[in-house]
C-alpha positions as CSV (number, residue, x, y, z in Angstrom):
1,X,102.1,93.2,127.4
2,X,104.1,91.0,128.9
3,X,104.8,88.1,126.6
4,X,108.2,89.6,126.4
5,X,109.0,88.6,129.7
6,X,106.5,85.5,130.1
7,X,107.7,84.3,126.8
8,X,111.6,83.3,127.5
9,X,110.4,82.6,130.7
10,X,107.7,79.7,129.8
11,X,110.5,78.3,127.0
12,X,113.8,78.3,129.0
13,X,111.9,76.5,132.0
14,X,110.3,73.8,129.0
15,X,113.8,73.3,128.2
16,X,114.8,72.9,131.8
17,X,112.4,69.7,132.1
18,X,109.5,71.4,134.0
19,X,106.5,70.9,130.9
20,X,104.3,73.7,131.0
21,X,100.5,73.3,129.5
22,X,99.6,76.7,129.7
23,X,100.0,80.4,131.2
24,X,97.5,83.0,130.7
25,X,97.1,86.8,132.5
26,X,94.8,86.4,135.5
27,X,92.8,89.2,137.4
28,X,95.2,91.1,139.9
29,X,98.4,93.5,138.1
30,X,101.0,91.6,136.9
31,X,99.4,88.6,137.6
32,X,99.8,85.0,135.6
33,X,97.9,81.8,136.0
34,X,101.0,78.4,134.9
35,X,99.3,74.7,134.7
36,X,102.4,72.8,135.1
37,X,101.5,69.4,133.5
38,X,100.7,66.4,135.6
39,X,102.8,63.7,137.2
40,X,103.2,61.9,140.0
41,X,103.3,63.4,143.4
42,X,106.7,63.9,144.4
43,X,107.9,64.5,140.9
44,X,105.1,67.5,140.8
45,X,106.2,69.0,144.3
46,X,109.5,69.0,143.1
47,X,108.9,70.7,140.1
48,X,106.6,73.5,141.8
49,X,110.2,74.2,143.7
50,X,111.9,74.0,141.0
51,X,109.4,76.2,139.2
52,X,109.7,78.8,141.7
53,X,113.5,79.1,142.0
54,X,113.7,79.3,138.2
55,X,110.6,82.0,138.0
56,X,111.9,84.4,140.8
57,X,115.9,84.1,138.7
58,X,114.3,84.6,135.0
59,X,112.0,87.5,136.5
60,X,115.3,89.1,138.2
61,X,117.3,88.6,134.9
62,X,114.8,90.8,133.1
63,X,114.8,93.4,135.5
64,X,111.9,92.7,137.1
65,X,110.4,90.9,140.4
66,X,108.8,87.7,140.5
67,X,106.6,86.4,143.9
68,X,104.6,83.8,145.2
69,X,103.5,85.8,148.3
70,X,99.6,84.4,149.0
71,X,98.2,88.0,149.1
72,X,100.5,91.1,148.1
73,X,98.3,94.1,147.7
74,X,95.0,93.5,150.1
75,X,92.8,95.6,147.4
76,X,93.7,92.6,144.5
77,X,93.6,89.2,144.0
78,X,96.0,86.6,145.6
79,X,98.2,83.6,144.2
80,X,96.3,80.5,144.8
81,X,97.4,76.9,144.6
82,X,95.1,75.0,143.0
83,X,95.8,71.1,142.8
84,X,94.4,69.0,140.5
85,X,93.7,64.7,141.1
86,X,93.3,61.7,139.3
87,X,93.7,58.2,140.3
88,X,94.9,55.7,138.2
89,X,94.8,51.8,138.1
90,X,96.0,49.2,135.5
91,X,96.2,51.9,132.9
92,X,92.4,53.4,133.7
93,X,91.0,56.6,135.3
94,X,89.6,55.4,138.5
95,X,87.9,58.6,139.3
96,X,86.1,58.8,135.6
97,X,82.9,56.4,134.8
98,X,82.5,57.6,131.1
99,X,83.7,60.9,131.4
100,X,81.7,61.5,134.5
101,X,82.8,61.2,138.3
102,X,83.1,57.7,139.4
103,X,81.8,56.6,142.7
104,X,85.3,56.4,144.2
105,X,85.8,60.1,142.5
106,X,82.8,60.9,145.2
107,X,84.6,59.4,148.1
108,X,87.8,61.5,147.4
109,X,86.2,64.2,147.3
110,X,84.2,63.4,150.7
111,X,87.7,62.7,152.4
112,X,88.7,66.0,151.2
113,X,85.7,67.6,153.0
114,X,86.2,65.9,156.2
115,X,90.2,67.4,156.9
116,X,90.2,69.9,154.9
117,X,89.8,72.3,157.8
118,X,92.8,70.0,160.1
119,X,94.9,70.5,157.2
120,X,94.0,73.8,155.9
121,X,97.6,74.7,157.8
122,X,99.4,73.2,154.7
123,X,97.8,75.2,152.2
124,X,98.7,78.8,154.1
125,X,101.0,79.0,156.9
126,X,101.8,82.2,157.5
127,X,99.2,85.2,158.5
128,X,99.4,86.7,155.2
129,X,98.3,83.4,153.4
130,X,95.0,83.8,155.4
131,X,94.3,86.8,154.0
132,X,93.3,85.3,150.9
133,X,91.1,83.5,152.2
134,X,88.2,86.0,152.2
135,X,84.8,85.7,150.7
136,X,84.0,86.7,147.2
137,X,87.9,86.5,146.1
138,X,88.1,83.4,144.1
139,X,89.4,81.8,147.5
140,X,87.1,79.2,148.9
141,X,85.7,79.5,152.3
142,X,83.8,76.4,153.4
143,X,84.2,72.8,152.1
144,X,81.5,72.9,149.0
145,X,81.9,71.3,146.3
146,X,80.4,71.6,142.4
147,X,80.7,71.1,138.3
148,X,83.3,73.5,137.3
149,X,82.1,76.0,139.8
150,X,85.0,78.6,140.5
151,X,83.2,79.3,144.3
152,X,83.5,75.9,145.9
153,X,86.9,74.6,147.4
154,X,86.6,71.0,145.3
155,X,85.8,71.2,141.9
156,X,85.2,68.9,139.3
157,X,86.2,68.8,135.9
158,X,84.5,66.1,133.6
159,X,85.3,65.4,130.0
160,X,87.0,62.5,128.4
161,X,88.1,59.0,130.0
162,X,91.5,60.9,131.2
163,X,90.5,64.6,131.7
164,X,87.9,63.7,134.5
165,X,89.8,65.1,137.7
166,X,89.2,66.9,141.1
167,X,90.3,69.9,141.7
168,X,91.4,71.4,145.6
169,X,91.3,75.2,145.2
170,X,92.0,76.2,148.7
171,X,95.8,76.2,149.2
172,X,98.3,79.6,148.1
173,X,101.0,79.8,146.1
174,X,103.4,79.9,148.9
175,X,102.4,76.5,150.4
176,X,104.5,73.4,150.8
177,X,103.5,71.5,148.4
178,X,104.8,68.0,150.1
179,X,102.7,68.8,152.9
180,X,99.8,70.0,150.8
181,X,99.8,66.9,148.2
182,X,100.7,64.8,151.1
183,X,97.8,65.5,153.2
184,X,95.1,65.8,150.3
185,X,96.0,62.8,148.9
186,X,96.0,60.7,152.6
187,X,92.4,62.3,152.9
188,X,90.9,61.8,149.4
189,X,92.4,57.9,149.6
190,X,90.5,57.6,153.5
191,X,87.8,58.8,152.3
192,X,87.9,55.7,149.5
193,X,88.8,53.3,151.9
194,X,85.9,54.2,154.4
195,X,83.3,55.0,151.1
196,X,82.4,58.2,152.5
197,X,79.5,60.3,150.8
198,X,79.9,63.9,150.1
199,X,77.8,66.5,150.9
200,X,75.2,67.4,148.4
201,X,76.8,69.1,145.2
202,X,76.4,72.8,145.1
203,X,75.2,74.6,142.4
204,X,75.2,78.0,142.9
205,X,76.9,81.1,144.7
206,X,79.4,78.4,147.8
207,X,79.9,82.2,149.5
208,X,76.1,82.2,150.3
209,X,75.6,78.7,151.5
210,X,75.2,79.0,155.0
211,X,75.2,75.3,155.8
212,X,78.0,74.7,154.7
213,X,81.2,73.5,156.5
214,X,83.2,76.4,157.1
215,X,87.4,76.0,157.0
216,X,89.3,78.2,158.8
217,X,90.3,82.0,157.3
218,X,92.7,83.1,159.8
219,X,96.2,81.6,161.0
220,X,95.3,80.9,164.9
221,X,92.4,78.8,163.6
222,X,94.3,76.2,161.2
223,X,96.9,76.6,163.9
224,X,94.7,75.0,167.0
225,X,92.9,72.8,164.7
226,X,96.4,71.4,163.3
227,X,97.7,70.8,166.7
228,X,94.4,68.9,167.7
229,X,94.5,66.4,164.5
230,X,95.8,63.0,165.5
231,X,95.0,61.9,161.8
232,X,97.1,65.2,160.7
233,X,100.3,64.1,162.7
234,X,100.1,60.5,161.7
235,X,100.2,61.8,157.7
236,X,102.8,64.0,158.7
237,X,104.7,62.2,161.2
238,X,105.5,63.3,165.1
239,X,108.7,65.7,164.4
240,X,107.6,67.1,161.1
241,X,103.9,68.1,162.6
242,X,105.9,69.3,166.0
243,X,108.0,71.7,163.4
244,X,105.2,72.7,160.8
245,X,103.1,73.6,163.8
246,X,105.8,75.6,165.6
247,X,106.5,77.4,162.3
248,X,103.3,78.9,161.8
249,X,103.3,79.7,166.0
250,X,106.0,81.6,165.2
251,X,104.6,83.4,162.2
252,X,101.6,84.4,164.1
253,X,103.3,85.3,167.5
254,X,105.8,87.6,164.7
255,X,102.5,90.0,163.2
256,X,101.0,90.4,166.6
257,X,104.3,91.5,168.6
258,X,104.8,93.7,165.4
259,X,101.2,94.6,165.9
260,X,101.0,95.2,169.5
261,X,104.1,97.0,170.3
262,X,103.7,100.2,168.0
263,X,101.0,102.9,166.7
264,X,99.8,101.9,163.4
265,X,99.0,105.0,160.8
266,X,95.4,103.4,160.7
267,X,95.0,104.5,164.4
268,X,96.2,107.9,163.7
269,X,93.7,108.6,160.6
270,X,91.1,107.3,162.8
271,X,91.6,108.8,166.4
272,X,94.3,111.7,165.9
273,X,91.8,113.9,165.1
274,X,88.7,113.2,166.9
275,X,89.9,113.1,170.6
């Protein structure tokens, strides 16, 4: 039903150079998954801005309103950012061993586990970002991973020689996705360098696996952690960090002045009548 909208869309931003693989409906109103074909890093962060500009201008054209807010209506789904990795060397997969994860696929994915919750801050930086990161949302909570299991925050996608990838399916659609790829990638390729092991492979429900590394689900969390990660301001360098870190300060000290300083309608459902 709305093909005539998605359709022009999908070609006119083909045409401008951004190559799309695929968009489909997803679960929440209104909602539409885009794979935006693989590159490079900074040529792929440029395109996601690009992508974004050019989606929110089409969607106005036609009258309607296009966003990549992490969590618009609490009640539905929120706009993830899922980033997909492969590494490549003299013309080969590194990460695929016959179509299955190499070894040094396994120590990416461990240095992803090990800053994932440091970083978390450049995958949601703002309060509302965090509130897609809830349990039994298609958001990850914790730092599992598993074979093409929609729960965990790294998946893994096996198939062919080129096709085998990880997947990093913690960040929103609102994220910087510099920072993001910057720190994920710094991570996965630390995590190569040192041959870390990952944590055993989960197979089932990652919401009920109560061993698991947790990563942090609201703001003032990623915030302290983020300020306390000399390995997160070397990636990111002194001023940038200093800034990025400031930023979301602001955000958070923004909701709870808004919070604080007036009588919400909540509180007069719940008290108005009762006292």
């Amino acid at each position: 039903e709305m093909e005539h909208v998605l359709g022009p869309i999908r070609q006119q931003i083909n045409e401008f150079g951004i190559p799309i693989e695929q968009s489909n409906p997803e679960y929440a109103a209104g909602q539409v998954e885009v794979n935006i074909r693989y590159d490079a890093p900074l040529i792929a962060a440029d395109r996601v801005v690009m992508f974004r500009t050019l989606v929110k201008q089409l969607a106005a054209h036609h009258g309607y309103r296009a966003t990549f807010m992490a969590k618009p209506f609490f009640e539905e789904s929120g706009n993830g950012f899922h980033t997909h990795y492969s590494l490549w060397q003299d013309g080969k997969n590194v990460f695929s061993d016959g179509g299955k994860l190499s070894g040094k696929g396994c120590n990416f994915i461990a240095g992803l586990q090990k800053r994932m919750s440091e970083a978390a801050l450049c995958g949601s930086a703002t309060m509302n970002g965090f509130r897609r990161r809830q349990p039994y949302t298609f958001c990850p909570i914790n730092t599992c991973w598993g074979m093409d299991n929609r729960t965990v925050g790294i998946r893994v996608i096996e198939g062919s020689e080129a096709s085998t990838r990880v997947e990093k399916r913690d960040a929103g659609a609102d994220c910087n996705p510099y920072l993001l790829l910057a720190s994920d990638i710094a991570a996965g390729l630390d995590g190569i360098d040192q041959g870390l092991e990952p944590s055993e492979m989960t197979t089932g429900n990652a919401y009920e696996e109560e061993s698991a590394e947790a990563i942090p689900t609201d703001l003032e969390t990623a915030i302290s952690l983020a300020r306390g990660s000399d390995w997160l301001k070397g990636v990111m360098g002194d001023l940038t960090h200093e800034l990025y870190c400031q930023q979301s300060e602001r955000e958070l000290e923004f909701f709870n002045d808004y919070m604080n300083n007036r009588v919400t309608d909540h509180e007069r459902d719940r008290y108005l009548g009762n006292f």
